[in-house]
BAVEXFI-395222 format. One record per residue (C-alpha): residue number from 0; x, y, z. Coordinates in steps of 0.1 Angstrom, whole numbers, plus 5000, padded with zeros to 4 digits. Layout:
 pos east north   up
 NUM    X     Y    Z
...
***
This chain:
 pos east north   up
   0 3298  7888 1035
   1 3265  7876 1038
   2 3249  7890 1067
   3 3214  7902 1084
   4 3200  7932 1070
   5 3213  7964 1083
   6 3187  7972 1108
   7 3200  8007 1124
   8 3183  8030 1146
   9 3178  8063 1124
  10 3185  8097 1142
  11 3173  8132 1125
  12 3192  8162 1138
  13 3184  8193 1127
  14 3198  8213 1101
  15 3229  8238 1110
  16 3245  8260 1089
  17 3281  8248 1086
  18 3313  8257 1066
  19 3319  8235 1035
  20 3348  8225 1026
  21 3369  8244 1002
  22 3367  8234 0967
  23 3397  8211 0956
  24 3404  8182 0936
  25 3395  8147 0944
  26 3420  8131 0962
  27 3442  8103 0945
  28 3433  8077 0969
  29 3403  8054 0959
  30 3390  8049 0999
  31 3360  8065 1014
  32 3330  8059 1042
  33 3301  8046 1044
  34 3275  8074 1061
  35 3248  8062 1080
  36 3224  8087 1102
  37 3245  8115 1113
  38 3269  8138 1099
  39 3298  8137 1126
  40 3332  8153 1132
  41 3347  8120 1117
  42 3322  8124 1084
  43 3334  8160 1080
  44 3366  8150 1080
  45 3365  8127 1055
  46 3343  8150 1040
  47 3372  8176 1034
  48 3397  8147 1022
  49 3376  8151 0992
  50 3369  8116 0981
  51 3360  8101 0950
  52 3328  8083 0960
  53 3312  8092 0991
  54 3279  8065 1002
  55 3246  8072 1024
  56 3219  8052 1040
  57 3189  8063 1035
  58 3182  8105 1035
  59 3177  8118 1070
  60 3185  8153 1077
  61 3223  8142 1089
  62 3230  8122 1054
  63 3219  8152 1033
  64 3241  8174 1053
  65 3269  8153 1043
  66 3258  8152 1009
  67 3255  8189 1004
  68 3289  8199 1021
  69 3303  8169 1000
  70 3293  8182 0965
  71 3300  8217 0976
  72 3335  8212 0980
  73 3341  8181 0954
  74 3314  8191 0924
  75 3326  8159 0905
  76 3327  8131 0936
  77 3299  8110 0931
  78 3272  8099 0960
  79 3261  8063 0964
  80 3225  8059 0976
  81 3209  8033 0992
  82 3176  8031 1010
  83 3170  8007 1037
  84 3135  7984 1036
  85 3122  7953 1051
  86 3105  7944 1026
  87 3115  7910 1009
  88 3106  7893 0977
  89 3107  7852 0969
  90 3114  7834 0942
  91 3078  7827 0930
  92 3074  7862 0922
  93 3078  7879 0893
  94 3111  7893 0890
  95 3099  7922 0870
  96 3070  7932 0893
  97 3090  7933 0920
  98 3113  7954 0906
  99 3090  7981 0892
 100 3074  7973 0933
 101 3110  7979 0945
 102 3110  8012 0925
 103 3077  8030 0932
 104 3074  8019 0972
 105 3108  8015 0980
 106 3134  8045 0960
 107 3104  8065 0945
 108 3088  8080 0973
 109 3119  8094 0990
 110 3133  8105 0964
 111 3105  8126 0951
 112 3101  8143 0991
 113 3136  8159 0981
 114 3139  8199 0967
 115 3155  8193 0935
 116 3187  8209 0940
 117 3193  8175 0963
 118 3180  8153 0941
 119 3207  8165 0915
 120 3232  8159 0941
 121 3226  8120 0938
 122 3247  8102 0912
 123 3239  8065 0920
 124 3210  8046 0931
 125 3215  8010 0949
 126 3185  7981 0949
 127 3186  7952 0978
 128 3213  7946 0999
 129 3235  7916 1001
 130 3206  7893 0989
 131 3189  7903 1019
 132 3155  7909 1004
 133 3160  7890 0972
 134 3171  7858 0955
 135 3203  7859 0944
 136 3230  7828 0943
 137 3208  7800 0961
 138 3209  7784 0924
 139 3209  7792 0892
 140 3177  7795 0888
 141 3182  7825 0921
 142 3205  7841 0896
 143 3186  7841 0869
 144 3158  7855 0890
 145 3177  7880 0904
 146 3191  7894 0869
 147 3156  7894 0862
 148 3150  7917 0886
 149 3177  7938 0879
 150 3169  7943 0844
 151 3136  7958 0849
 152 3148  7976 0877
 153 3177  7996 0862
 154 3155  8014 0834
 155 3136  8031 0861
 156 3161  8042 0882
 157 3177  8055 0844
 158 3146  8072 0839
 159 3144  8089 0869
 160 3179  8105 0864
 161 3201  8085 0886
 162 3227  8059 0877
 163 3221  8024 0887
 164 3245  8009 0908
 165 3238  7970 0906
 166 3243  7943 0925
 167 3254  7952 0963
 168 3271  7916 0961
 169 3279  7900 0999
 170 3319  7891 1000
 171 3329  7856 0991
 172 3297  7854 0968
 173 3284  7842 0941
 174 3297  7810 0958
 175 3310  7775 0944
 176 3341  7758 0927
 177 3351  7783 0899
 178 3336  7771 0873
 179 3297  7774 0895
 180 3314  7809 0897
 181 3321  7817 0861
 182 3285  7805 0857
 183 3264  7829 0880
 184 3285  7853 0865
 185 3277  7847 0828
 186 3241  7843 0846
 187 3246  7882 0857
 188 3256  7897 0825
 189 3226  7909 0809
 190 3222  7931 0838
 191 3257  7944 0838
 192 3257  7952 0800
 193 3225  7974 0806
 194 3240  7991 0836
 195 3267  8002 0820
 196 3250  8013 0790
 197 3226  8036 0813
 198 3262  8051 0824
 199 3262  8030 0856
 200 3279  8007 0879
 201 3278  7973 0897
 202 3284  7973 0935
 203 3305  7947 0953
 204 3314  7942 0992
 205 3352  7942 0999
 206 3362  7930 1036
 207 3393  7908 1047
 208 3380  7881 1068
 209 3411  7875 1084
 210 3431  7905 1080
 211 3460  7898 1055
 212 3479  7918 1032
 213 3484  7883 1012
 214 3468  7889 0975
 215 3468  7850 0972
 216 3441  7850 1005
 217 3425  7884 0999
 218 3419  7870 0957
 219 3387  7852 0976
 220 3376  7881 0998
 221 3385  7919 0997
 222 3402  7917 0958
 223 3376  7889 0948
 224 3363  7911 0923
 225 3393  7907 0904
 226 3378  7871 0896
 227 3349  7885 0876
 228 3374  7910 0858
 229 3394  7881 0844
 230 3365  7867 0833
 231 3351  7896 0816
 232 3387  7897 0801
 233 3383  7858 0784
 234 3346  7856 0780
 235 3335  7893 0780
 236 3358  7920 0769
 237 3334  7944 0763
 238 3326  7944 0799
 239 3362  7946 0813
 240 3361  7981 0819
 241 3328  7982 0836
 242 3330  8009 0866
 243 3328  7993 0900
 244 3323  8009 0931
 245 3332  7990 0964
 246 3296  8002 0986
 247 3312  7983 1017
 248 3344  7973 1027
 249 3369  7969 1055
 250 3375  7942 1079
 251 3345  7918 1089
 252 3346  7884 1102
 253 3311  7869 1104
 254 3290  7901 1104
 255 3284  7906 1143
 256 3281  7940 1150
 257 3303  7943 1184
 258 3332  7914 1174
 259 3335  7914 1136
 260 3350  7949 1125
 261 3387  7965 1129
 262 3379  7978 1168
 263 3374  7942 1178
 264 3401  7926 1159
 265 3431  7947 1161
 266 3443  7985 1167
 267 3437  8015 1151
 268 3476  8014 1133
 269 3471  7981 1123
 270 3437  7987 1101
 271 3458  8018 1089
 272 3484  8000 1077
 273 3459  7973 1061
 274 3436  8004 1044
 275 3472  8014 1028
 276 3476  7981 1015
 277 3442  7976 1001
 278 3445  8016 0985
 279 3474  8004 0969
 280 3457  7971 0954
 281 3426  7992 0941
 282 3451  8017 0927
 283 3456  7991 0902
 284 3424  7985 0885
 285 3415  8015 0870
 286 3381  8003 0867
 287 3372  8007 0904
 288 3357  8040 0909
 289 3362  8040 0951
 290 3358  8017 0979
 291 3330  8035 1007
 292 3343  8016 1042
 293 3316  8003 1064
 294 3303  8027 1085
 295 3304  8058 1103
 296 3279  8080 1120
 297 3260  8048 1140
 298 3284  8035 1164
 299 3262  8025 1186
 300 3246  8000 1158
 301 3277  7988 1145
 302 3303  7993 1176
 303 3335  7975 1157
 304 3332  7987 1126
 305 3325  8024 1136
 306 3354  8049 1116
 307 3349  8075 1141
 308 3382  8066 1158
 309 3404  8072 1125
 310 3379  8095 1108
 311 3410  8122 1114
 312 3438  8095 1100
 313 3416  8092 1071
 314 3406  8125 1063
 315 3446  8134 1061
 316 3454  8103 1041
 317 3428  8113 1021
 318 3443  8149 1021
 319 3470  8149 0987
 320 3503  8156 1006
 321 3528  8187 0997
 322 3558  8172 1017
 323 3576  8141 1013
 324 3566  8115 1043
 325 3585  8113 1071
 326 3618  8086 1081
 327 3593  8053 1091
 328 3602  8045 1126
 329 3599  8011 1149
 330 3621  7996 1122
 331 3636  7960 1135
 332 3656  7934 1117
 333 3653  7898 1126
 334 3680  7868 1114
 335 3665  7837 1110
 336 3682  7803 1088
 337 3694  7824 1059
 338 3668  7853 1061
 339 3662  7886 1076
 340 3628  7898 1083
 341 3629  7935 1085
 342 3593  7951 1098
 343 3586  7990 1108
 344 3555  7998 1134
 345 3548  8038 1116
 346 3517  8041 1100
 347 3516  8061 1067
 348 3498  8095 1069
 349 3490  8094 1032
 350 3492  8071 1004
 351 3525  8055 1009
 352 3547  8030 0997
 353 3585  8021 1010
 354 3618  8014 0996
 355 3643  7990 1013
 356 3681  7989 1008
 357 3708  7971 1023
 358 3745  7972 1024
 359 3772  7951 1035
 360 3789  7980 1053
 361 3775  8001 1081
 362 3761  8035 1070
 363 3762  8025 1034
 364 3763  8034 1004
 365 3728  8016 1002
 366 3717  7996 0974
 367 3677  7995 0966
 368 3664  7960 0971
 369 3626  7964 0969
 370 3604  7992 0963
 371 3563  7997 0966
 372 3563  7976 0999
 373 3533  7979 1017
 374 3528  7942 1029
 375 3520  7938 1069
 376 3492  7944 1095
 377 3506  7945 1130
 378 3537  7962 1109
 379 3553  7966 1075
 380 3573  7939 1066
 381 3596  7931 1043
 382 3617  7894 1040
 383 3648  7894 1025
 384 3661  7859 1010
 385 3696  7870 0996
 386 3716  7868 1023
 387 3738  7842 1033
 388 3743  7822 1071
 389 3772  7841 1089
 390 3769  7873 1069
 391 3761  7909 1086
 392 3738  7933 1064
 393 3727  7968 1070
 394 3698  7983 1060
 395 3676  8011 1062
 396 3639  8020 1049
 397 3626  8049 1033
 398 3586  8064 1022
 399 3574  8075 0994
 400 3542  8094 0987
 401 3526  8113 0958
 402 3553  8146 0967
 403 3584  8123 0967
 404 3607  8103 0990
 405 3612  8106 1020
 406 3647  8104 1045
 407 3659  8072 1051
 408 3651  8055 1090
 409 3676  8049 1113
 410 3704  8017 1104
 411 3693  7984 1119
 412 3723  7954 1114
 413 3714  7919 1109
 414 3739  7891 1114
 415 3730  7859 1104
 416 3734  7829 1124
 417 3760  7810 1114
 418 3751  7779 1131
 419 3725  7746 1123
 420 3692  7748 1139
 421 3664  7727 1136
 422 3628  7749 1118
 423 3597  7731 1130
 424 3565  7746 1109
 425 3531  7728 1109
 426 3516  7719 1076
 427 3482  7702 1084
 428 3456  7707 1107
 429 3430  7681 1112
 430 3403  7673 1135
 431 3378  7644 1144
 432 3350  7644 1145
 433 3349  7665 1114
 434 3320  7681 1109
 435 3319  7687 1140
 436 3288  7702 1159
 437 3281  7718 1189
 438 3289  7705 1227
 439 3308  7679 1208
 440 3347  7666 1221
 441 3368  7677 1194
 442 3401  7659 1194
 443 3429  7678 1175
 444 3459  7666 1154
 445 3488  7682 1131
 446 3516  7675 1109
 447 3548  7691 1117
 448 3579  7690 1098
 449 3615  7698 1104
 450 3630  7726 1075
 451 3658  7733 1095
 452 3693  7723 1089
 453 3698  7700 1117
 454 3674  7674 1138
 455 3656  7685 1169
 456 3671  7674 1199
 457 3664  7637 1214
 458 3651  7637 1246
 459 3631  7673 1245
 460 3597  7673 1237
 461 3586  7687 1207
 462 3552  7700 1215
 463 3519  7710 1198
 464 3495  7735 1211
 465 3458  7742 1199
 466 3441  7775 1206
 467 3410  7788 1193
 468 3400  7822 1177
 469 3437  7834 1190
 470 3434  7827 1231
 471 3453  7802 1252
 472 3459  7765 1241
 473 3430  7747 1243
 474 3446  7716 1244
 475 3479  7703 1237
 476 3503  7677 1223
 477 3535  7665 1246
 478 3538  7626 1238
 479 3569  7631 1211
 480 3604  7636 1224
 481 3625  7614 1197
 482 3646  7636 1178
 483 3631  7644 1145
 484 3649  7644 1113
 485 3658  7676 1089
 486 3629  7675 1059
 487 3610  7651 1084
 488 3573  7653 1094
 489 3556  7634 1125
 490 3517  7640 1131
 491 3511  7645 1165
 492 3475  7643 1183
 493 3464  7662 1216
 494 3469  7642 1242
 495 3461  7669 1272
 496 3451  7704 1280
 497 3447  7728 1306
 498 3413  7709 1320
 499 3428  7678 1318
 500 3410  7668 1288
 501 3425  7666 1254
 502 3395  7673 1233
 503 3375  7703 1230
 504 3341  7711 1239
 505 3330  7726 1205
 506 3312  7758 1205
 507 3289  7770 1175
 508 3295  7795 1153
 509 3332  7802 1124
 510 3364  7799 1145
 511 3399  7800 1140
 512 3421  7770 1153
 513 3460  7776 1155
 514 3482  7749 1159
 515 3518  7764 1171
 516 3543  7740 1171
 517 3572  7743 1197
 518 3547  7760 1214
 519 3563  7770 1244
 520 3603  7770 1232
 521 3618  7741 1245
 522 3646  7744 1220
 523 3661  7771 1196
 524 3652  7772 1157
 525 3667  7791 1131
 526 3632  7811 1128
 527 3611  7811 1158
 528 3585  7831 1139
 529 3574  7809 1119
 530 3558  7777 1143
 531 3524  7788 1136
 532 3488  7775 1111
 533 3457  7794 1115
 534 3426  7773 1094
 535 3388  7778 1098
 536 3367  7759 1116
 537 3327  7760 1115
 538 3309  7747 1139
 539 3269  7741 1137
 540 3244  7740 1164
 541 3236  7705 1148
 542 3233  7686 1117
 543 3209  7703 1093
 544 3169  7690 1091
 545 3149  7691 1062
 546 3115  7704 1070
 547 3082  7694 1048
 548 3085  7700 1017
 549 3056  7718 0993
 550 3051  7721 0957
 551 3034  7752 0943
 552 3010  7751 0913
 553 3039  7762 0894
 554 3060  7731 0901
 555 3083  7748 0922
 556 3089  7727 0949
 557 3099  7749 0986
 558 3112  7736 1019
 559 3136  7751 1044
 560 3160  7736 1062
 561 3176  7743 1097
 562 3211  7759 1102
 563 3238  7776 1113
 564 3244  7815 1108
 565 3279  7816 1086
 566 3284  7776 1078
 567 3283  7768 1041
 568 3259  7740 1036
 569 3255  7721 1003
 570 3223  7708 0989
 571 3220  7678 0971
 572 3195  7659 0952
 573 3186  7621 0936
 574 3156  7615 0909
 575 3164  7580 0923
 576 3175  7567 0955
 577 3188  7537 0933
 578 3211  7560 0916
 579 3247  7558 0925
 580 3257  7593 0930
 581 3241  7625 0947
 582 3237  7661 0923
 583 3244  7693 0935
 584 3215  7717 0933
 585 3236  7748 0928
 586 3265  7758 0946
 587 3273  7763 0982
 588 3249  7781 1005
 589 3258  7803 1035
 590 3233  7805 1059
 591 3228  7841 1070
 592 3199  7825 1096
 593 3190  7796 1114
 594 3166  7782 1087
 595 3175  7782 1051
 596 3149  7784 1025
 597 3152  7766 0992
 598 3130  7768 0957
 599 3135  7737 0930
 600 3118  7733 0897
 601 3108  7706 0891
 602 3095  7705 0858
 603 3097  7674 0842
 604 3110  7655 0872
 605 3081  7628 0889
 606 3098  7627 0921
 607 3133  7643 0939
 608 3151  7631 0969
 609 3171  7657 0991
 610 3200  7660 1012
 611 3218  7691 1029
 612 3256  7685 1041
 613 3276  7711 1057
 614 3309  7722 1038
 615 3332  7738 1054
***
C-alpha cells in the first residue's frame, strides 16, 4: 500500500559476540521478517527458523548482526537490502541520471564502508520504495519513466555484485480497470526481462487490507501478484517464472503506524492463523522466492506492525517439525438452514493444513469431507453444504504438517433444524451524499432480502443497524415491521440513532461501514451469522482544488492538486470544453499526501482543460 516513506529512528548497538545458529536447511515455509535497526530476541528467533529470504533496512551495527548469524547458520538463504533516503526525483528528470545518482550517492557509499566478507553476505539490492522517491504509476508516461529508471539502474547494481531486486511495488498498485493494469505492466517489462537476466528479482508488497482468507478479495491485495503472473502467462511466457520476493507483507489498513498493522486489528492467534493461510497460498507459486513481513526490531516506529510479540510463534513455525501436530482444539459446530459451520480457535505451530470428516453415527467410522483447510481469521472454518434439515452429523477435525497427521479433535454433533425460518442478509449498502466529505450528514440506506424459508414475522420490526470501522451503530433503521416475503428484498434508510440523528457526521480518512440486518435479534433465522455487509468508505477533508498550473520548456505541463491521504482520485482532461465527454489522464491516483502532484505532456496539444474526481 502506498504510504509515507519509512522514516524510522536508527539505533547502533554495539557488537557482541553471540551464538549462531546451527547450520540446517531452509525451512519449507516461504514467510520471513522484515529487520529494521536492532537485532532482537524476536530477530534471532526467526533467525534460527532458518528462512529462505531474510530483509534489512539499511546496515547499522544491529542489521549486520542479523545478517552474519543469518548466513552462518543458512549459507544459501538470501538477504534483501534496502537503504533508506530522502532524497526524491521528478518526472522532468532524466530517468537514467537519476538512476546512476541513485547508485553512487544512495547504495554506493554504504556499501563500499563494508569489510568484504559482509559485502558477500548481500544477495539482493532494492532501489526506491513504494514510489516514494520516484514516479511510478501516476501515468503512463510515470511508468515509462520509472522503467527508465530501472533500466539504468539494474546494470550497476549487477556490476557491483549484487542482484537487483526491482520494483518494491506499494499493494493494490499499478492501479486502474484491468486493462490500465495489463498496460503499466507491459509498460514494466523491459526492466523485468533485464533483472532476471542479471539473475535477479522484482519486489512486490503483500498486505490484506481487511484481513480475509478469501482468495477472491485477497486476488486485489496480498495475492495481487498473481494478476501480473497470468499476464506474463498470455502475453509474456518467458517471464512467467520470473523470481519474486514479497519485501513487505502482512496486515496494513491505510499505513498508520499505531492503527494499521495486526496489533491494532486483531490478536496475536488470529494473524497466526491468517500467516498460515497466506504460507499456504505462496506455497503454490513456485516462483515466489519468500515473503519478509513488515517489521521487527523498531516497535517504537511502527507499534502495530511490530513481530516482536510472535517472533517465538514464528521462529517454531518456521522450525521443520519432527512430530505430527497436535488434535486442534476450540472445535464448535453450528446448524444453520441446511448447513453446519464447523470452526476450531487452535493455532497451528507449523505449517498446517486440516482434514474434516463427518459421520452420521456418533464416534464414527468417519468419512473425509475436505482436506487442506486453512480458511478463517478469528478461527478455522470450514462450511459444510451436504447435509440435509432434520438430520444429525458428527464430525471431527484432524492436522496435518510436513511429519504427518495428526489425532483426530474431540466429536462435536450438529443437528439440523428441522423447522422454516426466515434468513435476512443485506446485499447493498448505499449512502447520500456520496462522495461524501468531511463534517458532512451522511444518511445511510441498505437492501435486505429474505433467503430463508419462511416470511419474517408481521408486526416485529425488522431492523437495520449502521456502524463504522466495527464500533456501535451509528445510526439505525426501525420504520419496517410488515412481514417480508421469502426471496423478498425491502431497502430500508436510517431513520434514527443513538444522538437522535439519523445521519452521520462524516469523518475523513478510509472507513469501514457495516450494515447488520436484524441487528439486535428481534426474531430467530435459520443462520443468525450471516446478517452482516462490510463496504469501504472514503472520506476526504474536501473536494479536491486544482492549483496553478505551469508548463516547463519542455512542454510538460505541472500542477498539484489538494487531497486526501488514502482516497483514489481520478484525473481527467478536455482539449475542448465543447467536447462531449471527459479523458482519463491515466489511471486512478491514491494520494499518499495532502497535495498530489501531476506531470502532462503536452506535446502537440494548444490548450487542456482539467478536472480531478474522487473514486472511491
Amino acid at each position: 500500500m502506498s504510504r509515507i516513506s519509512r522514516v524510522v529512528t536508527f539505533a547502533y548497538f554495539a557488537l557482541q559476540l553471540v551464538g549462531f545458529p546451527s547450520l540446517r536447511a531452509q525451512t519449507p515455509s516461504k514467510l520471513s521478517a522484515h529487520l529494521i535497526n536492532s537485532y532482537t530476541t524476536g530477530v534471532s528467533n526467526i533467525v534460527a527458523g532458518h528462512p529462505r529470504v531474510l530483509k534489512i533496512l539499511d546496515l547499522g551495527s544491529g542489521m549486520l548482526q542479523a545478517v552474519r548469524a543469518y548466513k552462518a547458520g543458512t549459507p544459501n538463504g538470501k538477504i534483501v537490502l534496502r537503504i533508506y533516503t530522502p532524497k526524491s526525483y521528478p518526472i522532468t528528470d532524466d530517468p537514467a541520471t537519476d538512476a546512476t545518482n541513485f547508485w553512487t550517492t544512495v547504495l554506493q557509499p554504504p556499501l563500499n564502508a563494508l569489510s568484504a566478507s559482509d559485502r558477500a553476505l548481500i544477495d539482493y539490492l532494492e532501489g526506491p520504495n513504494e514510489g516514494d522517491s520516484t514516479p511510478t504509476w501516476q501515468s503512463l508516461q510515470a511508468a515509462q519513466w520509472f522503467t527508465g529508471f530501472w533500466t539504468n539502474l539494474s546494470p550497476l547494481i549487477a556490476a557491483a555484485g549484487f542482484k537487483p531486486c526491482i520494483g518494491s511495488i506499494a499493494v493494490g498498485n499499478p492501479p486502474g480497470t484491468p486493462s490500465q493494469i495489463q498496460n503499466y505492466t507491459s509498460t514494466f517489462v523491459p526492466a523485468l526481462r533485464q533483472a532476471k537476466s542479471f539473475g535477479g528479482a522484482w519486489s512486490y508488497h503483500a498486505y490484506t487490507i481487511n484481513y480475509t482468507t478469501d482468495t477472491g478479495v485477497e486476488y486485489y491485495y496480498s495475492l495481487r501478484y498473481r494478476q501480473f503472473y497470468s499476464q506474463f502467462t498470455s502475453q509474456y511466457p518467458d517471464l512467467a517464472d520470473t523470481p519474486l520476493i514479497l519485501t513487505e507483507g502482512g496486515v496494513d489498513q491505510s499505513g498508520t503506524p499505531s492503527t494499521s498493522g495486526w496489533q491494532a486489528r486483531g490478536t496475536a492467534s488470529d494473524y497466526e492463523r491468517w500467516l498460515n493461510w497466506f504460507d499456504h497460498q505462496l506455497a503454490q507459486d513456485s516462483y515466489v522466492l519468500g515473503c519478509t513481513l513488515f517489521e521487527i526490531g523498531n516497535p517504537n516506529g511502527w507499534s502495530s506492525f511490530d513481530l516482536e510479540p510472535i517472533a517465538g510463534w514464528l521462529g517454531n513455525y518456521l522450525t521443520t517439525p519432527t512430530n505430527p501436530p497436535p488434535a486442534p482444539t476450540g472445535f464448535v459446530g453450528v446448524a444453520t438452514n441446511a448447513t453446519a459451520l464447523l470452526t476450531w480457535t487452535s493455532e497451528p505451530l507449523n505449517p498446517t493444513t486440516y482434514n474434516v470428516k463427518r459421520s452420521r453415527t456418533s464416534g464414527g467410522p468417519y468419512a473425509t469431507m475436505a482436506t487442506n483447510v486453512t480458511e478463517g481469521v478469528k478461527a478455522t472454518s470450514y462450511t459444510d453444504t451436504a447435509v440435509t434439515n432434520g438430520g444429525t452429523y458428527y464430525y471431527v477435525v484432524s492436522a496435518v504438517n510436513a511429519a504427518s497427521e495428526g489425532a483426530n479433535s474431540g466429536q462435536v454433533t450438529v443437528t439440523m433444524p428441522n423447522t422454516s425460518l426466515p434468513d435476512v442478509i443485506v446485499t447493498a449498502v448505499s449512502w447520500t451524499p456520496n462522495p461524501a466529505f468531511a463534517n458532512n450528514n451522511v444518511t445511510f440506506r441498505a437492501t435486505v432480502k429474505n433467503q430463508g424459508t419462511a416470511p419474517t414475522p408481521s408486526g416485529v420490526t425488522l431492523g437495520i443497524g449502521f456502524s463504522i470501522d466495527a464500533g456501535p451503530n451509528v445510526t439505525w433503521s426501525s420504520s419496517y415491521s410488515s412481514s417480508l416475503a421469502t426471496n423478498a428484498s425491502v431497502t430500508l434508510t436510517a431513520n434514527g440513532g443513538p444522538t437522535g440523528s439519523s445521519a452521520w457526521k462524516a469523518t475523513p480518512g478510509l472507513h469501514t461501514l457495516t450494515a447488520t440486518a436484524d441487528d439486535i435479534n428481534r426474531f430467530p433465522e435459520s443462520n443468525e451469522g450471516n446478517n452482516a455487509m462490510s463496504v469501504n468508505l472514503a472520506i476526504s477533508s474536501g473536494p479536491p482544488k486544482i492549483g496553478p498550473v505551469t508548463v516547463a520548456a519542455n512542454n510538460v505541463a505541472g500542477f498539484t492538486f489538494s487531497a486526501t491521504a488514502g482516497i483514489h482520485y481520478l484525473l481527467q482532461y478536455k482539449n475542448d470544453l465543447n467536447d462531449t465527454q471527459w479523458s482519463d489522464l491515466g489511471a486512478d491516483i491514491v494520494a499518499s499526501s495532502n497535495a498530489v502532484s501531476v506531470s502532462d505532456d503536452l506535446s502537440g496539444v494548444a490548450h487542456r482543460f482539467y478536472r480531478v474526481l474522487q473514486s472511491n
